[in-house]
N, CA, C and O atoms as a GROMACS GRO file, in nm:
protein
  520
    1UNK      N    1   1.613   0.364   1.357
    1UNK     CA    2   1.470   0.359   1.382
    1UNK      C    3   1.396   0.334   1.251
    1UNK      O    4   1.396   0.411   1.156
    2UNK      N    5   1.348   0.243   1.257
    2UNK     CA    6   1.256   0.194   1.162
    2UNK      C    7   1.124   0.252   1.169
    2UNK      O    8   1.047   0.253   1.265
    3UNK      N    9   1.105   0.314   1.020
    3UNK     CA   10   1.004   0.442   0.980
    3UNK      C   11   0.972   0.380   0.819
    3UNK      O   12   1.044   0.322   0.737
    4UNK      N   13   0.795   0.432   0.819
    4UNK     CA   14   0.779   0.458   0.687
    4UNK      C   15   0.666   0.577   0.676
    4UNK      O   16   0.583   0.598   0.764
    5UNK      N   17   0.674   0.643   0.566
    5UNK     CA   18   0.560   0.731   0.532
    5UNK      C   19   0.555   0.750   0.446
    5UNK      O   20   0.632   0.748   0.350
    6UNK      N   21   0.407   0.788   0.475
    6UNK     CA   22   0.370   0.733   0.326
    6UNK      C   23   0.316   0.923   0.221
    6UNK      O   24   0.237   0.994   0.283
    7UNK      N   25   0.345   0.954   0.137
    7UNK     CA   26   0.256   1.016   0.083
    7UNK      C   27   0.215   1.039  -0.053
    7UNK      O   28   0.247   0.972  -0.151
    8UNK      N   29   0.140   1.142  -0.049
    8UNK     CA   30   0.063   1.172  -0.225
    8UNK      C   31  -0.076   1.138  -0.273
    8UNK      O   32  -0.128   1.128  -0.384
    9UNK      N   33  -0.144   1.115  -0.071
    9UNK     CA   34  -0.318   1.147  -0.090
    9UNK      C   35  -0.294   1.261  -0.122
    9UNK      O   36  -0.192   1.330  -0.120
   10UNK      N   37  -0.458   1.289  -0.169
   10UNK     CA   38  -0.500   1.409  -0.194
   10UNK      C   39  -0.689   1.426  -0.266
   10UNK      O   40  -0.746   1.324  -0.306
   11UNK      N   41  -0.742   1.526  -0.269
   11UNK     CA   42  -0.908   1.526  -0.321
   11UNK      C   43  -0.853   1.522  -0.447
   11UNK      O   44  -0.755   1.588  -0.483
   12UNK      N   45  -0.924   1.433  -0.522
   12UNK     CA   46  -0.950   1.409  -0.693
   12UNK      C   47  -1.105   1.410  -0.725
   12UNK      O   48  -1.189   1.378  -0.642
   13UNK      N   49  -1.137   1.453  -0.863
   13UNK     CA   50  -1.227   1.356  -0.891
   13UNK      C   51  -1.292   1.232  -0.909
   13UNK      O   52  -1.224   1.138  -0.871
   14UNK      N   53  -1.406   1.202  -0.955
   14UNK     CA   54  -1.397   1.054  -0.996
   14UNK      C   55  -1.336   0.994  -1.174
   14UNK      O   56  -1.388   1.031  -1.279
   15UNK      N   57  -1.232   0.910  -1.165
   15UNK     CA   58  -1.237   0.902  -1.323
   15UNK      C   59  -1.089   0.958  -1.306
   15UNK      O   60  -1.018   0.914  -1.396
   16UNK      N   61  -1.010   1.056  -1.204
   16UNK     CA   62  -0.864   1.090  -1.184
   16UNK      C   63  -0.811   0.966  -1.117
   16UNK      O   64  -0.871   0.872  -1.064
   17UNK      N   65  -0.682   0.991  -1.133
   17UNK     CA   66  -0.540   0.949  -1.101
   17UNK      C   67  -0.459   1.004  -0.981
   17UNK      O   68  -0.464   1.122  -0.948
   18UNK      N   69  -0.381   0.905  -0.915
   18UNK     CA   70  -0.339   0.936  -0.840
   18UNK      C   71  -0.187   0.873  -0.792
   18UNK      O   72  -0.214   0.755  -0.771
   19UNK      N   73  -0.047   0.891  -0.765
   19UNK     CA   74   0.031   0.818  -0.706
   19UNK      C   75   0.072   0.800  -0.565
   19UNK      O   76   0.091   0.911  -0.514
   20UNK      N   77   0.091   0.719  -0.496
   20UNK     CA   78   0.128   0.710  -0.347
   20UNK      C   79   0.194   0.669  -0.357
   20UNK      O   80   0.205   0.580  -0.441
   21UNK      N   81   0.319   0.721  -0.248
   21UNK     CA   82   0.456   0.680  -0.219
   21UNK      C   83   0.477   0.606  -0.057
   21UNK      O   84   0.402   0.624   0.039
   22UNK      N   85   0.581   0.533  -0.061
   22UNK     CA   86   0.589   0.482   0.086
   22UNK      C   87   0.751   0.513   0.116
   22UNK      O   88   0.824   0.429   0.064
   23UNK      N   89   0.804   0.595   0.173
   23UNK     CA   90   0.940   0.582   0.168
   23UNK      C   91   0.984   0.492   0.295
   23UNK      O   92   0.899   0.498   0.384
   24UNK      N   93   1.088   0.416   0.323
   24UNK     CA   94   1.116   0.374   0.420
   24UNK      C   95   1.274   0.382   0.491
   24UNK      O   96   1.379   0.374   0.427
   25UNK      N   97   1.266   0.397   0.614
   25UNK     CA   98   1.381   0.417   0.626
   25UNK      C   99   1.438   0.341   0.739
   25UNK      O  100   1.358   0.257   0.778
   26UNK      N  101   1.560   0.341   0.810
   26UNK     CA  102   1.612   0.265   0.914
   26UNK      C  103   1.591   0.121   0.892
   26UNK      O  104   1.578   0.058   0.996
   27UNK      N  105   1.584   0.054   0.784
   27UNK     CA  106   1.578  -0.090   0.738
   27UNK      C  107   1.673  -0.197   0.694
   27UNK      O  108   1.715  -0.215   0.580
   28UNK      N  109   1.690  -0.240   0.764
   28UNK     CA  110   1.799  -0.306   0.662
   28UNK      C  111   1.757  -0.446   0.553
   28UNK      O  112   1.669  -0.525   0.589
   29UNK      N  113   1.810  -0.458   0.459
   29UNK     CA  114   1.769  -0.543   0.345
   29UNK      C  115   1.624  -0.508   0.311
   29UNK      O  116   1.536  -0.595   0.303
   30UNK      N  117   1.601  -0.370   0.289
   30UNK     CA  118   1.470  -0.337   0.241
   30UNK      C  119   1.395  -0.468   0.143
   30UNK      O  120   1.289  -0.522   0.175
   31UNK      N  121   1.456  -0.494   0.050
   31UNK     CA  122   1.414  -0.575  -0.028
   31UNK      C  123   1.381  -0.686  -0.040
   31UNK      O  124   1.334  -0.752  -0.133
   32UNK      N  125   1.418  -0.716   0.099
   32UNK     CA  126   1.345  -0.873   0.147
   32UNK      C  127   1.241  -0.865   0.219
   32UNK      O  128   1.216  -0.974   0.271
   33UNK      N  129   1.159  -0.773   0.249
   33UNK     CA  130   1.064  -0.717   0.324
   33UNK      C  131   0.910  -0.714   0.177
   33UNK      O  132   0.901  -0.653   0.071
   34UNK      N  133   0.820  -0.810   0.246
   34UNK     CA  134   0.723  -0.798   0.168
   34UNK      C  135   0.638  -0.687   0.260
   34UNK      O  136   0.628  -0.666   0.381
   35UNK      N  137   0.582  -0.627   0.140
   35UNK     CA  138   0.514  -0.478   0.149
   35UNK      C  139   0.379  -0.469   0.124
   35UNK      O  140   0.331  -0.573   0.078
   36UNK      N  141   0.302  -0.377   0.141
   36UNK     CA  142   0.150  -0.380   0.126
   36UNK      C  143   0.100  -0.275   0.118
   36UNK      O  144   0.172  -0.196   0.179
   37UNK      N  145  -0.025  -0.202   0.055
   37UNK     CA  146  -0.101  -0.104   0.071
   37UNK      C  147  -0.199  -0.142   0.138
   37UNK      O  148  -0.225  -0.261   0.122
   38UNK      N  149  -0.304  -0.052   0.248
   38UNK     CA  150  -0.377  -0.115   0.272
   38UNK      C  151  -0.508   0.060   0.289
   38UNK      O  152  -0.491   0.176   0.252
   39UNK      N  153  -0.586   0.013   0.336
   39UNK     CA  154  -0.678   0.125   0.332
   39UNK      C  155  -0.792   0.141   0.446
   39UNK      O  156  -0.807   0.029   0.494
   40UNK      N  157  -0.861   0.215   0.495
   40UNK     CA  158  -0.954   0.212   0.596
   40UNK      C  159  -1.027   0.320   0.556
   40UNK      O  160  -0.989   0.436   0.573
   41UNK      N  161  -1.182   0.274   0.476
   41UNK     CA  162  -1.292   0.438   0.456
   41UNK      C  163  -1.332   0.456   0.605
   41UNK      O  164  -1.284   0.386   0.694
   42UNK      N  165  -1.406   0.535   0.623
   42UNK     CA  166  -1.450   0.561   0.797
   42UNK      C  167  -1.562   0.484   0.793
   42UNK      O  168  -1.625   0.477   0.687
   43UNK      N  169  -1.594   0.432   0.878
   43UNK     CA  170  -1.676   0.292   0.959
   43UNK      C  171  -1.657   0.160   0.933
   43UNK      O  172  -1.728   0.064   0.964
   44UNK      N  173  -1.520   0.166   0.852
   44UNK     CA  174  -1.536   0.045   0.763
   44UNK      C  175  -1.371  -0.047   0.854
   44UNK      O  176  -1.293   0.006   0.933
   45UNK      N  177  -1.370  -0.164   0.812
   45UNK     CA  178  -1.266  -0.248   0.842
   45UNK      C  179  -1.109  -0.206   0.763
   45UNK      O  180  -1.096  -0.179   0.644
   46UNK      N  181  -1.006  -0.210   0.863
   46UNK     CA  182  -0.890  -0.202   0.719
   46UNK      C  183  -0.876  -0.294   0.627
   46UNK      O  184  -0.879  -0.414   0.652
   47UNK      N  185  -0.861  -0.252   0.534
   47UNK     CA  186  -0.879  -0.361   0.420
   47UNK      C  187  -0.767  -0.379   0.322
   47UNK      O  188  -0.765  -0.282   0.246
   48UNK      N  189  -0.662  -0.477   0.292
   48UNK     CA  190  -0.546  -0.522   0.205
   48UNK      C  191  -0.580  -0.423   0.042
   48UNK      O  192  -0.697  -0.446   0.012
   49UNK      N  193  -0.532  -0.355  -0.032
   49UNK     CA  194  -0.568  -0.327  -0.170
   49UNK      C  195  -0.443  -0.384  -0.257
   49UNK      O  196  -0.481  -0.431  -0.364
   50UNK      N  197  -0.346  -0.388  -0.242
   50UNK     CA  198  -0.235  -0.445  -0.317
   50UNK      C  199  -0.097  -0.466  -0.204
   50UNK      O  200  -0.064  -0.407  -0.101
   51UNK      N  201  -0.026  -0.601  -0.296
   51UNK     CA  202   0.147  -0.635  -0.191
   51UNK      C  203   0.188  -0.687  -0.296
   51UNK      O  204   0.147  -0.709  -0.410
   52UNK      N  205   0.308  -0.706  -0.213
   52UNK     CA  206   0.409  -0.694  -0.292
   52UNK      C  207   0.540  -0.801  -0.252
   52UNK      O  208   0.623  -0.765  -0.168
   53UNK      N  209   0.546  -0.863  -0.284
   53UNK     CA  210   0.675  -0.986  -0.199
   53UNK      C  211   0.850  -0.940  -0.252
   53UNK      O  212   0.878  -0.856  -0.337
   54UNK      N  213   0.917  -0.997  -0.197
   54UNK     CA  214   1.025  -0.974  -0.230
   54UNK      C  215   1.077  -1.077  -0.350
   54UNK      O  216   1.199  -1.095  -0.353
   55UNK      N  217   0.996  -1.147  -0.450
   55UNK     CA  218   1.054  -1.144  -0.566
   55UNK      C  219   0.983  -1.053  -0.656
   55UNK      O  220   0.988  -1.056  -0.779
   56UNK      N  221   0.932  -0.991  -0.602
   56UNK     CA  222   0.840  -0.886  -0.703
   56UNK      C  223   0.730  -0.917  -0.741
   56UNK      O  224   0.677  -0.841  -0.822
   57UNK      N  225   0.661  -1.028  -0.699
   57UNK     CA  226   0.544  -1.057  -0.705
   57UNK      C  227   0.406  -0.926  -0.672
   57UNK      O  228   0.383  -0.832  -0.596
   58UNK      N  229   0.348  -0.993  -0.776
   58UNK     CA  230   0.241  -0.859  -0.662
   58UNK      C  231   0.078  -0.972  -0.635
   58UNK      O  232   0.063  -1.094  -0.645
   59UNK      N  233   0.001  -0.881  -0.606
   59UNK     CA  234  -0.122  -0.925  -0.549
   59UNK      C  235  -0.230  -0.779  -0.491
   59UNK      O  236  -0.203  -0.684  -0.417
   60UNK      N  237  -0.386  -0.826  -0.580
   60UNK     CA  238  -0.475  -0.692  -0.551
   60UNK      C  239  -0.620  -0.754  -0.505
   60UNK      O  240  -0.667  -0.868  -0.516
   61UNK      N  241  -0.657  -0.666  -0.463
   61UNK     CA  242  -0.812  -0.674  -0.429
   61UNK      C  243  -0.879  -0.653  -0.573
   61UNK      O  244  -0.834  -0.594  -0.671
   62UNK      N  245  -1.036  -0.738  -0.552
   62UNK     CA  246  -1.031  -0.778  -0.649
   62UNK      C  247  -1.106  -0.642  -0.731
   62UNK      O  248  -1.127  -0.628  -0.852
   63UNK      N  249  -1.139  -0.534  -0.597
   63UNK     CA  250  -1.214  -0.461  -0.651
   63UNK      C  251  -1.115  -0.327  -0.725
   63UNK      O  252  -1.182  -0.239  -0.779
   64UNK      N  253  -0.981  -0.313  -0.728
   64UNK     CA  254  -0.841  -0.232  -0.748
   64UNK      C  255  -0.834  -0.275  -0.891
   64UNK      O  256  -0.831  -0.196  -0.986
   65UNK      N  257  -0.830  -0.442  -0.901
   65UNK     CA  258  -0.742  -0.492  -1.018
   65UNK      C  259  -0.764  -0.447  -1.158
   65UNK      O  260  -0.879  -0.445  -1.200
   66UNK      N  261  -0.677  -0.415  -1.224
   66UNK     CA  262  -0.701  -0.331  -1.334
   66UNK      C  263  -0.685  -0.204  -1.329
   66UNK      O  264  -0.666  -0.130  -1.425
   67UNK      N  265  -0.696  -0.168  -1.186
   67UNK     CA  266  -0.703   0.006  -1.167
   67UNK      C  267  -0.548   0.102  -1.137
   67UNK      O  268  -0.487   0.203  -1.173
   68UNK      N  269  -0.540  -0.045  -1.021
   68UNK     CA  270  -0.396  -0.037  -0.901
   68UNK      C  271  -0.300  -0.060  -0.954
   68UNK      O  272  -0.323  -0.144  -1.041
   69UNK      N  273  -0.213  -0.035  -0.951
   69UNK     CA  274  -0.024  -0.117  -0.979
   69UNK      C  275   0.074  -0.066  -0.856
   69UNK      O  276   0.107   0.051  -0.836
   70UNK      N  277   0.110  -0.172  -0.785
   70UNK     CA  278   0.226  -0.155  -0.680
   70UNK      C  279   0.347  -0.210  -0.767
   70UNK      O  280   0.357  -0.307  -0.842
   71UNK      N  281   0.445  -0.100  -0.723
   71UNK     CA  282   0.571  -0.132  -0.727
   71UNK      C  283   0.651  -0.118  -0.621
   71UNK      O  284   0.602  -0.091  -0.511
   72UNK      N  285   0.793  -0.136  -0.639
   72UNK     CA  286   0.913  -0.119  -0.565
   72UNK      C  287   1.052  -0.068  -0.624
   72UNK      O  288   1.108  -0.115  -0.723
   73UNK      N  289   1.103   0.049  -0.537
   73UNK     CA  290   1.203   0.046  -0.580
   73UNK      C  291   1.318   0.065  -0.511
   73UNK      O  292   1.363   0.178  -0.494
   74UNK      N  293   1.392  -0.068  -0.452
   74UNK     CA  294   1.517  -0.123  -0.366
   74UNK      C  295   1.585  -0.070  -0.364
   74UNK      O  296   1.641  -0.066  -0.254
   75UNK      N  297   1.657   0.034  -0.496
   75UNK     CA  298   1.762   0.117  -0.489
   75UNK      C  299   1.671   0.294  -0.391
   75UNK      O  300   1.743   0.393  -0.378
   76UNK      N  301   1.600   0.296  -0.366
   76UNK     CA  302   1.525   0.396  -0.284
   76UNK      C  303   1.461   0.397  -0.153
   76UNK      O  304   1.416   0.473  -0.067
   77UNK      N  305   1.480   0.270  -0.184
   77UNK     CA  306   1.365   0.219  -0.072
   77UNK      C  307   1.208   0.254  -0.011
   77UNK      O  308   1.163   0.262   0.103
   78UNK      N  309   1.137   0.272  -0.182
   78UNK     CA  310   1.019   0.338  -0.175
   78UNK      C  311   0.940   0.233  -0.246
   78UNK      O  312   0.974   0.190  -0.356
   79UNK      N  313   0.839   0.196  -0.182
   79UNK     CA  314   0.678   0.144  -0.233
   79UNK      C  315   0.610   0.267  -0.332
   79UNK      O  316   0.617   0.385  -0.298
   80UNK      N  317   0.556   0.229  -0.436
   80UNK     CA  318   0.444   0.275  -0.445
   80UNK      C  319   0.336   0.238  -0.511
   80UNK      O  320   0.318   0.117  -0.513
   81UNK      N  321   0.244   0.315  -0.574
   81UNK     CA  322   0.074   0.269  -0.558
   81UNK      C  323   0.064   0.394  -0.667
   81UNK      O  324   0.103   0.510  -0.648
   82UNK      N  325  -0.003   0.334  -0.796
   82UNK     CA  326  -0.027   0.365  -0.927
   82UNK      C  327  -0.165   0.341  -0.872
   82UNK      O  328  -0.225   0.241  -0.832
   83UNK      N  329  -0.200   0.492  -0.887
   83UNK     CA  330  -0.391   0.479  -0.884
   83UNK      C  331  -0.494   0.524  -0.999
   83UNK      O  332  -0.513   0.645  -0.987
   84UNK      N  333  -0.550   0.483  -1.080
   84UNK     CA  334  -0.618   0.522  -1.174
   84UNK      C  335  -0.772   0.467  -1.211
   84UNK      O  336  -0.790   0.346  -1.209
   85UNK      N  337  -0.885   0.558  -1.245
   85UNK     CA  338  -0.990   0.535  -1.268
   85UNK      C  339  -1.013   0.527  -1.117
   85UNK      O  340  -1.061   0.425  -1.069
   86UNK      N  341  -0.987   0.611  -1.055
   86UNK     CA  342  -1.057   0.637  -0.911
   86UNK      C  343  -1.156   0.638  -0.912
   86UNK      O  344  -1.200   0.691  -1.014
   87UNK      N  345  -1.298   0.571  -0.781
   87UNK     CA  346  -1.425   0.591  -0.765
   87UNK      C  347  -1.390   0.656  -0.631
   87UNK      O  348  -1.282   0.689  -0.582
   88UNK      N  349  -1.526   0.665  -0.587
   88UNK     CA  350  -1.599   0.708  -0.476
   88UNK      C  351  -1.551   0.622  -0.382
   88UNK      O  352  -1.484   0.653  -0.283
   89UNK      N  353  -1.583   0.527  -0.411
   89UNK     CA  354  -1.542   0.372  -0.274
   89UNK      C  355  -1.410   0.398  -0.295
   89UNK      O  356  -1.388   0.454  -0.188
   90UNK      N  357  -1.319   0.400  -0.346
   90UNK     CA  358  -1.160   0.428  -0.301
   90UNK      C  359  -1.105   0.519  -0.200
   90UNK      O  360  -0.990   0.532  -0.160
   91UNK      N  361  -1.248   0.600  -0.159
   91UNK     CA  362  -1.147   0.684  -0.062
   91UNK      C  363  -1.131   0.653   0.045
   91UNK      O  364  -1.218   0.577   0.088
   92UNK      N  365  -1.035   0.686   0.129
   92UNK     CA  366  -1.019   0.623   0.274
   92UNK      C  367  -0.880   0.714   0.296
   92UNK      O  368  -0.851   0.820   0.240
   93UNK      N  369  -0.800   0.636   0.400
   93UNK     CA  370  -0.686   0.691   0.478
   93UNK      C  371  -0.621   0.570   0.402
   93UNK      O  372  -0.696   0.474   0.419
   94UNK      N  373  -0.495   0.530   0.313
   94UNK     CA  374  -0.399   0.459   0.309
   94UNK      C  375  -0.281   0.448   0.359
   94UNK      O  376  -0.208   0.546   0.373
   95UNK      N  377  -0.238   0.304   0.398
   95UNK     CA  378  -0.158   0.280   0.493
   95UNK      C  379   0.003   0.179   0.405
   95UNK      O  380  -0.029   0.102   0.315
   96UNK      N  381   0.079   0.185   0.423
   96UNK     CA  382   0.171   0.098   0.394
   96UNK      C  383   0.228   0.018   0.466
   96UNK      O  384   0.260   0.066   0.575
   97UNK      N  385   0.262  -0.118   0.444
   97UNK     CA  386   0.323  -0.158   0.605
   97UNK      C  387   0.407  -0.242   0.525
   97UNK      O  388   0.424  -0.245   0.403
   98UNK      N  389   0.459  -0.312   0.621
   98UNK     CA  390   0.625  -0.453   0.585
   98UNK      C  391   0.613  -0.504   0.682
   98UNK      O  392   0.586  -0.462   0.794
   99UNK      N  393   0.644  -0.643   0.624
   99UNK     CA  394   0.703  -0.758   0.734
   99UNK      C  395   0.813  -0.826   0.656
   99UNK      O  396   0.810  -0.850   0.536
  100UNK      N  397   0.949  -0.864   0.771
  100UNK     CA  398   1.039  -0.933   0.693
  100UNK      C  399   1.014  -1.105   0.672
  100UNK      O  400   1.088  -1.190   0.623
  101UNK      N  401   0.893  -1.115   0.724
  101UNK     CA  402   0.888  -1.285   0.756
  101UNK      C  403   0.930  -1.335   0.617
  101UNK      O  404   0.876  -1.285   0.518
  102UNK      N  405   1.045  -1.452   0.603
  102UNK     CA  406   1.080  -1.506   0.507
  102UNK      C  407   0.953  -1.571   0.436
  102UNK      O  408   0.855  -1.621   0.492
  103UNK      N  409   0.978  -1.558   0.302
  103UNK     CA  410   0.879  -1.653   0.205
  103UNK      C  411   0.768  -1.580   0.216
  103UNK      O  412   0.683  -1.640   0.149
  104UNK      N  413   0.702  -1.449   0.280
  104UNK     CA  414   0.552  -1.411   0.286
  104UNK      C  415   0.562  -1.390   0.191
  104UNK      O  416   0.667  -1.348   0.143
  105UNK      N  417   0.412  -1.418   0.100
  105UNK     CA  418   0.411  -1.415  -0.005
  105UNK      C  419   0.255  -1.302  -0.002
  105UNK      O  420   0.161  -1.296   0.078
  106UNK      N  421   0.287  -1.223  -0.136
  106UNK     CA  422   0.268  -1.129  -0.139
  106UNK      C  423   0.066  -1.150  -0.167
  106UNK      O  424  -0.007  -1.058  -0.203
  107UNK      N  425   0.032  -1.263  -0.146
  107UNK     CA  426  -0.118  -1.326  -0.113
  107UNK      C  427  -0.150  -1.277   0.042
  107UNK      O  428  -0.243  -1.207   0.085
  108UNK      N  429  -0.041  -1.337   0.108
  108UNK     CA  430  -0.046  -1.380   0.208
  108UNK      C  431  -0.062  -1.230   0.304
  108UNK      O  432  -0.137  -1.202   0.398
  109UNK      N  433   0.110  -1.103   0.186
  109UNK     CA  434   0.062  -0.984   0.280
  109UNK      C  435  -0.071  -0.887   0.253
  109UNK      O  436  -0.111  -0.786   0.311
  110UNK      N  437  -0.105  -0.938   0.178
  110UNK     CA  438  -0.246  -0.890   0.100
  110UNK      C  439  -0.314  -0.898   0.215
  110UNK      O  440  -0.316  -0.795   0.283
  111UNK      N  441  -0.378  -1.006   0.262
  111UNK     CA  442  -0.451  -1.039   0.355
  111UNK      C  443  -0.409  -1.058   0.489
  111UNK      O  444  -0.475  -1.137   0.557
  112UNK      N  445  -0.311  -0.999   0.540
  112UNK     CA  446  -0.266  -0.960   0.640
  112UNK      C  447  -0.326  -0.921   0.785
  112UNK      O  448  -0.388  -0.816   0.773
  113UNK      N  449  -0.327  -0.951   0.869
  113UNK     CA  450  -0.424  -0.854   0.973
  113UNK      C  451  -0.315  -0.749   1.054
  113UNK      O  452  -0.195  -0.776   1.044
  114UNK      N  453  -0.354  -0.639   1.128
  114UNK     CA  454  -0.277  -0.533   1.157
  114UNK      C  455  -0.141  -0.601   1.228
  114UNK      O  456  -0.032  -0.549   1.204
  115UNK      N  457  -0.150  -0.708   1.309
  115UNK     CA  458  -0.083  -0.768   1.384
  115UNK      C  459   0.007  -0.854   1.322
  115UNK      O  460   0.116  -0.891   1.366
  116UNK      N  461  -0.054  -0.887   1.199
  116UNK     CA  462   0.082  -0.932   1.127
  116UNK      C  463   0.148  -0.913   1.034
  116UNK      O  464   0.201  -1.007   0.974
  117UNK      N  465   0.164  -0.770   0.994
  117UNK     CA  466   0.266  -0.718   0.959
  117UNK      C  467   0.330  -0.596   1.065
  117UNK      O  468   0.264  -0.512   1.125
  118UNK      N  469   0.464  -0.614   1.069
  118UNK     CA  470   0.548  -0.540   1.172
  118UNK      C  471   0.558  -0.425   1.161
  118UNK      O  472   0.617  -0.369   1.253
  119UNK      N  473   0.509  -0.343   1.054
  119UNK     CA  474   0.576  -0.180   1.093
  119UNK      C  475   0.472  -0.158   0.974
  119UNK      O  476   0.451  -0.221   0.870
  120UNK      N  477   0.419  -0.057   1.025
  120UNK     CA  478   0.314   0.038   0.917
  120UNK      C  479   0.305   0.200   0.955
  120UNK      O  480   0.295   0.263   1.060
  121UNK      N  481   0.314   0.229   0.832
  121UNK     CA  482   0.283   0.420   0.840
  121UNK      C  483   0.174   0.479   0.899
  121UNK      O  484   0.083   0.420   0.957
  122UNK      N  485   0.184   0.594   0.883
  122UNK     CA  486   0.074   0.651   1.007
  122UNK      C  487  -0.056   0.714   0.869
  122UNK      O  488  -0.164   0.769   0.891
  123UNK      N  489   0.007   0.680   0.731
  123UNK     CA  490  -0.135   0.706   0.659
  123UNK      C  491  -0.099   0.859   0.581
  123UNK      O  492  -0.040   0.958   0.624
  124UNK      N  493  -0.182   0.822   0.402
  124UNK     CA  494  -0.196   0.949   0.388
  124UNK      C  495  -0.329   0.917   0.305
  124UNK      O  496  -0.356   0.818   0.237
  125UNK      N  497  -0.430   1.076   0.343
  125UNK     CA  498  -0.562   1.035   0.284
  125UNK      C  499  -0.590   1.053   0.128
  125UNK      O  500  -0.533   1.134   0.056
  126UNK      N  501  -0.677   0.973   0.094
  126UNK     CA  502  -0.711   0.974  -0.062
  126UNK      C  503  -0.918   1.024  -0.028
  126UNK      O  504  -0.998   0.965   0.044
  127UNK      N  505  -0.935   1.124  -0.098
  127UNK     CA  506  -1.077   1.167  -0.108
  127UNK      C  507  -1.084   1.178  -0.258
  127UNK      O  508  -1.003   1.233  -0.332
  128UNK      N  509  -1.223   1.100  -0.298
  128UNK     CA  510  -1.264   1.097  -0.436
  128UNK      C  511  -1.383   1.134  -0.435
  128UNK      O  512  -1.460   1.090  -0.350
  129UNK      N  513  -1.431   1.243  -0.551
  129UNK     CA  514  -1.536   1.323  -0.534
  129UNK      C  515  -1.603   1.264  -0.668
  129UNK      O  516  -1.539   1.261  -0.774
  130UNK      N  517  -1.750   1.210  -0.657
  130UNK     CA  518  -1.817   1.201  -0.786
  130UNK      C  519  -1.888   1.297  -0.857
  130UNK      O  520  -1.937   1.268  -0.966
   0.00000   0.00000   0.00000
């Protein structure tokens, strides 16, 4: 059974740090699976913040960049999400998801819609206090 979850929300300040993990499991060839963070504040649309392709490519929103760093690590089979210089607008529920579609490129899972990527976590929340 193909699973991921995600954790290591939590309340910060503004100006803190934060890491999120995605572990995944029941997968096979984890590492050909391009990956994604994605996020939803309340009333708002889900929205792509960083991916990740399977040559290690990455890709961010433009409002993250500089802040965010996604990685991977194949021998674990864990995503994660380097968060720093947190604001206010960063908080939301974050989500991780994968699709194995060959060649997605990690633009492409950036901007993703829910429907096209195949398997996503059920979320862990990030609250940033100014």
């Amino acid at each position: 059974q193909v699973q991921l979850v995600e954790s290591g929300g939590a309340p910060v300040q503004a100006g803190g740090s934060l890491r999120l993990s995605c572990e995944a499991s029941g997968f096979s060839y984890y590492s050909t699976y391009s990956m994604g963070w994605f996020r939803q504040a309340s009333e708002k649309e889900r929205e792509g913040v960083a991916a990740i392709d399977s040559d290690g490519t990455t890709a961010y929103a433009d409002s993250v960049k500089g802040r965010f760093t996604i990685s991977r690590d194949n021998t674990k089979n864990i995503l994660y999400l380097e968060m720093n210089n947190l604001k206010p607008d960063d908080t939301g529920m974050y989500y991780c998801a994968a699709d194995p579609t060959i060649g997605m490129t990690a633009i492409q899972a950036l901007g993703a819609q829910y429907y096209e990527m195949d398997y996503w976590g059920k979320g862990t929340l990030v609250t940033i206090s100014s």
